[in-house]
C-alpha positions as CSV (number, residue, x, y, z in Angstrom):
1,X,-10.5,-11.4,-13.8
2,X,-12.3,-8.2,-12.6
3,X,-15.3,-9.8,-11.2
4,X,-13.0,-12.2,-9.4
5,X,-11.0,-9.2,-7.8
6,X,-14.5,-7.7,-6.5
7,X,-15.9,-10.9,-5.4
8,X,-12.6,-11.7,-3.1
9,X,-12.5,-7.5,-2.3
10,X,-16.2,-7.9,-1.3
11,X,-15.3,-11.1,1.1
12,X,-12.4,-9.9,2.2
13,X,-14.3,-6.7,3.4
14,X,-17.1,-9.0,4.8
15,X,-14.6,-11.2,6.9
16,X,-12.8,-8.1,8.3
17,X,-16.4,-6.7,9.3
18,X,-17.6,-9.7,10.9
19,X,-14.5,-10.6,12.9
20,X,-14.3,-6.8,14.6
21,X,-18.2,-7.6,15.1
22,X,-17.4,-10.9,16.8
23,X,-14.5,-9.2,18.7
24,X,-15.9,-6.3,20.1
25,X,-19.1,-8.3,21.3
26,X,-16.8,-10.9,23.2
27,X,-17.4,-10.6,27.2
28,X,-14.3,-13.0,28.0
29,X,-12.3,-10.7,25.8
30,X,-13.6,-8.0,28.2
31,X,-13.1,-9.6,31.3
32,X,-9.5,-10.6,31.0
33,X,-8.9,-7.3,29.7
34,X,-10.1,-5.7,33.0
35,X,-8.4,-8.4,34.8
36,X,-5.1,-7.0,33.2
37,X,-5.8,-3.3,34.0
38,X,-7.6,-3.3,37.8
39,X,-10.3,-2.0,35.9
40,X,-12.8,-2.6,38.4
41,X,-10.1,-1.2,41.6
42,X,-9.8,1.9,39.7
43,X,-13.1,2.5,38.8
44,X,-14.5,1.7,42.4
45,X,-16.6,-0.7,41.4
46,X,-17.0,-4.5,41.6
47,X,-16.2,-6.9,38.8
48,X,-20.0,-7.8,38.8
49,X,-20.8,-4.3,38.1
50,X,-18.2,-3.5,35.8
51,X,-19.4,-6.9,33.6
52,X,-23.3,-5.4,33.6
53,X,-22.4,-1.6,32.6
54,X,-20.3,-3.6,29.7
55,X,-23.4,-5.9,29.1
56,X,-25.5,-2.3,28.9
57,X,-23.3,-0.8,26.3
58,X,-23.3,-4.0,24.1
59,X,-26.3,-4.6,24.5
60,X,-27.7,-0.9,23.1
61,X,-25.1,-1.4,20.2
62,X,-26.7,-4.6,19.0
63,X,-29.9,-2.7,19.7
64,X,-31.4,-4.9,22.0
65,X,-32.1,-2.0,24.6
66,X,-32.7,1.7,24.2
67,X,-30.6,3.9,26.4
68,X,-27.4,3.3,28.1
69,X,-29.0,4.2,31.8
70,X,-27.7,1.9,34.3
71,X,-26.7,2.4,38.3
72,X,-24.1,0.8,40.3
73,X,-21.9,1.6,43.2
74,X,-18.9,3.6,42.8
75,X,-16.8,3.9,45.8
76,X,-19.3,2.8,48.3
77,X,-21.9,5.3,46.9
78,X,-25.0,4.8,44.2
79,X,-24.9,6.5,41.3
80,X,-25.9,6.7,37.1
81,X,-23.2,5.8,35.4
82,X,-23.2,7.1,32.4
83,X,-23.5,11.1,32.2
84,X,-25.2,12.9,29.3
85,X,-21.9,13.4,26.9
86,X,-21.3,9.3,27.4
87,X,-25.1,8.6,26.1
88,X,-24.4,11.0,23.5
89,X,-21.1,9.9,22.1
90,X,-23.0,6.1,22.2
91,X,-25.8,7.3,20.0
92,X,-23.4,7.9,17.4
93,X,-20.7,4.4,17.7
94,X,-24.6,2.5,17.5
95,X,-24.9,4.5,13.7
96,X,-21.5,3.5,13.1
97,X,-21.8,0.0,14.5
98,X,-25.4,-0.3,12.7
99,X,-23.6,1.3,9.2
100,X,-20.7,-1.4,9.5
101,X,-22.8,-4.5,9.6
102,X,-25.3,-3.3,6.8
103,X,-21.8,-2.9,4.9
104,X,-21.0,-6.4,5.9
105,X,-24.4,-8.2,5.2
106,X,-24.2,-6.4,1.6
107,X,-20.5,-7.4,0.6
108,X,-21.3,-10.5,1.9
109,X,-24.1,-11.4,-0.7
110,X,-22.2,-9.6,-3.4
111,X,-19.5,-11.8,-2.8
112,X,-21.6,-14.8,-3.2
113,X,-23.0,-13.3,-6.4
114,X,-19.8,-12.8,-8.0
115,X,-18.3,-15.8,-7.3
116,X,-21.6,-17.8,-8.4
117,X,-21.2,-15.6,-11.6
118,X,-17.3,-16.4,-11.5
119,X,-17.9,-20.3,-11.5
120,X,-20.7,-20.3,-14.0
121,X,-18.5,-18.1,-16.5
122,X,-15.2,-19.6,-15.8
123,X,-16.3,-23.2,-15.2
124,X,-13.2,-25.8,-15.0
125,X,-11.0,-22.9,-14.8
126,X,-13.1,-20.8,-11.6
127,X,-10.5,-21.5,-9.0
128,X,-7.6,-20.5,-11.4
129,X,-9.6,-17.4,-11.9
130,X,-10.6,-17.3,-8.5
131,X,-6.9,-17.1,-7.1
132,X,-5.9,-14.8,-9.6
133,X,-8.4,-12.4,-8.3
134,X,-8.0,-13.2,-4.5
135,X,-4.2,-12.8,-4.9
136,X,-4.5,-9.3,-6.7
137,X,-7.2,-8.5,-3.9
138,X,-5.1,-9.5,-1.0
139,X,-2.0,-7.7,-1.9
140,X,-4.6,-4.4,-2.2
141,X,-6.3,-5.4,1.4
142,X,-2.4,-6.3,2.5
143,X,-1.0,-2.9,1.8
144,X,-4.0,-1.1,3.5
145,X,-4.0,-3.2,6.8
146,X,0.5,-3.3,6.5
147,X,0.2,0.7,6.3
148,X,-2.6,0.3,9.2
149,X,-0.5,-1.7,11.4
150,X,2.6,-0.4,11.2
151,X,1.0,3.7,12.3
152,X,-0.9,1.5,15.1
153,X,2.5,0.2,16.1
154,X,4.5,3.1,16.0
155,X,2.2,5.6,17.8
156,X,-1.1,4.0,18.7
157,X,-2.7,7.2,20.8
158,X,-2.3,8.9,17.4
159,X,-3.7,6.2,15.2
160,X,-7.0,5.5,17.1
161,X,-7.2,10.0,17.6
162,X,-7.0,9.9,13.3
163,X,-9.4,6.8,13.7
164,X,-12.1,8.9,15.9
165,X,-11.4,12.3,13.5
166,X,-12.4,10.5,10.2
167,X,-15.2,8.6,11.6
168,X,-17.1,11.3,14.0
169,X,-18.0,14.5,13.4
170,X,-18.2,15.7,17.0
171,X,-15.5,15.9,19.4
172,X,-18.2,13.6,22.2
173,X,-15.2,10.9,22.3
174,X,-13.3,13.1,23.4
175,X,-14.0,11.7,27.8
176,X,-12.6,13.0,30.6
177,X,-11.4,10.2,32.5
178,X,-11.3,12.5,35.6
179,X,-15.1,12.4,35.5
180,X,-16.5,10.1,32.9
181,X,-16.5,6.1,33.7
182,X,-16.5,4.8,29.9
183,X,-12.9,6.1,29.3
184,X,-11.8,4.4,31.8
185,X,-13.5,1.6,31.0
186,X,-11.9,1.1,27.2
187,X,-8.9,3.2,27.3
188,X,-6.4,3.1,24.9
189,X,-4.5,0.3,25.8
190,X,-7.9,-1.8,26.1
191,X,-8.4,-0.8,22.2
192,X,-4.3,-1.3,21.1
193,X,-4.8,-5.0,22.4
194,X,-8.2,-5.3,20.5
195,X,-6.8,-4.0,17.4
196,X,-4.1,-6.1,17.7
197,X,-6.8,-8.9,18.4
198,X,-8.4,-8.4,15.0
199,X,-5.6,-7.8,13.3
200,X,-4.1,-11.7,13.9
201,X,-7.4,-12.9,12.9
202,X,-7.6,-11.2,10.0
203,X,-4.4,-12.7,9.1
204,X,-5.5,-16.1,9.9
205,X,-8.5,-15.6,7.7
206,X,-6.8,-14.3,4.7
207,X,-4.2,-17.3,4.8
208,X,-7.0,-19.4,5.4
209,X,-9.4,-18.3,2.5
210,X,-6.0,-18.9,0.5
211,X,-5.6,-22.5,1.4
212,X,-8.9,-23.3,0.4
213,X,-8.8,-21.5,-3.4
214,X,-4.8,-22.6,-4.0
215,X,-6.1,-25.9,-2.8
216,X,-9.1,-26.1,-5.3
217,X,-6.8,-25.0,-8.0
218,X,-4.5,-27.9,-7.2
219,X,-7.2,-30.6,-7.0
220,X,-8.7,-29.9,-10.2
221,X,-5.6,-29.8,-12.0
């Protein structure tokens, strides 16, 4: 039973990983966004613009560029867009981006190791075992992502302050939107609708990784 529990804990943290990844590296999920909010109108920039400066800081997360540098026009005038404390608070999402797909591409191949080890063990009965263990792992993921939700709901600004707290340990997200073009880029409400976002897929996924396990159960019965 154990190495059933780990092996759906270990995909269950490896779905959750890759559908943020997938989420936060959509562009249409970006554009409607900024649609939504006049992102562009209050920024002062065009909608071309404001797609390349979000194509420059997606494309330095995935590491596929160095630095964050990019110019555009802002209110008619040429300028950098990013200014020192932006590049600097970047550095440190790339670590954490970088961090959370090394976590994913690990629990991902323990999963598979555990449940090859689960079905060779288990044999006739590995799907019994298998949703025994994804049950008792999905009410643990279940509580976490219930508890989760519910503080996201109730005060978001709060929730995604605690969120920047336990995972920097420098106050460089901490923008001035008076000054600084990223926060106005991503504010809060851009991030409540994305959390949101990954939260209904996550659902989706669980009650689909479900169907398939209860539904091996079944046919081998």
């Amino acid at each position: 039973m154990i190495p059933a529990v780990l092996a759906s804990l270990c995909l269950l943290l490896a779905v959750f990983l890759q559908i943020v990844d997938s989420s936060c590296f959509d562009r249409s999920f970006f554009a409607r966004q900024y649609e939504l909010a006049g992102s562009a109108q209050q920024i002062g920039v065009s909608d071309e613009d404001l797609m390349k400066m979000t194509d420059v800081l997606l494309d330095y997360l995935k590491d596929e560029r160095q630095d964050i540098s990019v110019q555009a026009e802002v209110h008619g005038q040429m300028r950098e867009i990013f200014d020192q404390r932006e590049k600097d608070h970047m550095v440190d999402v790339k670590a954490l981006y970088q961090t959370a797909v090394t976590v994913k591409n690990v629990s991902a191949l323990l999963a598979v190791i555990l449940f090859v080890f689960v079905i060779y063990s288990a044999r006739k009965d590995a799907f019994a075992v298998l949703w025994k263990g994804y049950l008792w792992a999905l009410l643990l993921f279940a509580a976490v992502f219930a508890a989760l939700g519910a503080y996201a709901l109730i005060d978001f600004d709060r929730f995604w302050t605690t969120f920047h707290q336990v995972l920097f340990d420098n106050d460089l997200w901490l923008l001035d939107p008076n000054t600084e073009i990223m926060i106005n880029m991503v504010p809060s409400s851009f991030f409540s609708a994305l959390v949101y976002r990954i939260l209904g897929w996550l659902f989706a996924s669980f009650v689909l990784i479900g169907a398939v396990l209860y539904g091996g159960k079944r046919w081998l019965k």
